[in-house]
C-alpha positions in Angstrom: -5.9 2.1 -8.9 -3.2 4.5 -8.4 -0.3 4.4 -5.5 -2.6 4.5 -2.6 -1.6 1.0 0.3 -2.2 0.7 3.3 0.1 -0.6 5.9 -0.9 -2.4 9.1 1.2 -3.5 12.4 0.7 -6.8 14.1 -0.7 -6.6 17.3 -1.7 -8.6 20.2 -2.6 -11.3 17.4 -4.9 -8.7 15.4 -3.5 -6.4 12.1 -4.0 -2.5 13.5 -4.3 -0.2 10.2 -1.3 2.3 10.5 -1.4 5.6 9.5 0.7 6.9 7.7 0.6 10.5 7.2 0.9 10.6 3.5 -1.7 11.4 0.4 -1.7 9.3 -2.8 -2.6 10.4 -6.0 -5.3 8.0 -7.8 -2.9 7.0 -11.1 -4.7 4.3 -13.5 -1.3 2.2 -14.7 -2.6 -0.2 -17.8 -0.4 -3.3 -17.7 -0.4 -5.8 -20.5 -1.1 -9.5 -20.0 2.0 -11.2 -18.7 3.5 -7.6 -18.1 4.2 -6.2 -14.3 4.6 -3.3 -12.6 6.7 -2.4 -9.1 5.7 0.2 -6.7 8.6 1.2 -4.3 7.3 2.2 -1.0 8.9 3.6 1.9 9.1 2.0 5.5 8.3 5.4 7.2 5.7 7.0 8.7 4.7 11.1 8.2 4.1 12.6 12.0 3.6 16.0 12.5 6.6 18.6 13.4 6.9 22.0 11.5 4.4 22.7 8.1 5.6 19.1 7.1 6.4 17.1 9.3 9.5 14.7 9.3 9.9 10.8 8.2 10.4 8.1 11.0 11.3 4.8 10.1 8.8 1.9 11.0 10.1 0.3 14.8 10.9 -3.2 14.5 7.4 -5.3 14.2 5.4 -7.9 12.4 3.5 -5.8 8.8 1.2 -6.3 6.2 0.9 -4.1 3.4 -2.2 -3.9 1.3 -2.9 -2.3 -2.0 -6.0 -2.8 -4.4 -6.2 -3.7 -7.9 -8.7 -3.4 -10.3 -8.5 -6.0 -13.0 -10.4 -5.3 -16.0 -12.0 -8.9 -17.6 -13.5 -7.6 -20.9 -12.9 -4.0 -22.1 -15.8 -4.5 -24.1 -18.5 -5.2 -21.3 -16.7 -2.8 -19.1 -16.4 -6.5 -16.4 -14.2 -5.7 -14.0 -13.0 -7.1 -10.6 -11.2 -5.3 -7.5 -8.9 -7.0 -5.9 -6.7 -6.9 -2.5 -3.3 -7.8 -2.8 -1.0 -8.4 0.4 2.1 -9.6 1.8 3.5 -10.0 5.6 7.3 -8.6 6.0 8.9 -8.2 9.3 11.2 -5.4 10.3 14.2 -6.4 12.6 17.1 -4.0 13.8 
């Protein structure tokens, strides 16, 4: 499904959806059976200053980061599942 995640701050018990000021393109990566795939992503948010804005690092805080998958069962059939993939990380300075 591209490099589109979203990123989410722990708060007061309850995951807040962060924004984060960028745009993703929608890239469809193929990966083999057994194969993988990384996706680097940046612990910054996007906020406005000047025609384009400036990077500021995430504060120290609980996260989640979320990013969708498709998973395609049988090419022939077109049978396909979307998925949500996540993982918890904590910043601490």
């Amino acid at each position: 499904m591209g490099a589109p995640y979203r990123l989410y701050l722990l708060e007061n018990g309850s995951w807040k959806e962060i924004e984060t000021g960028f745009t993703f393109t929608s890239i469809g990566w193929q990966i083999p059976p057994g194969g993988n795939w990384t996706q680097t992503v940046p612990l910054v948010i996007r906020v406005p200053d000047g025609a384009f804005g400036k990077l500021k690092p995430l504060p120290p805080c609980r996260y989640k980061i979320e990013k969708t998958v498709l998973i395609d069962r049988d090419k022939c059939e077109s049978r396909s599942n979307e998925i949500t993939l996540s993982a918890e990380f904590e910043i601490v300075r």
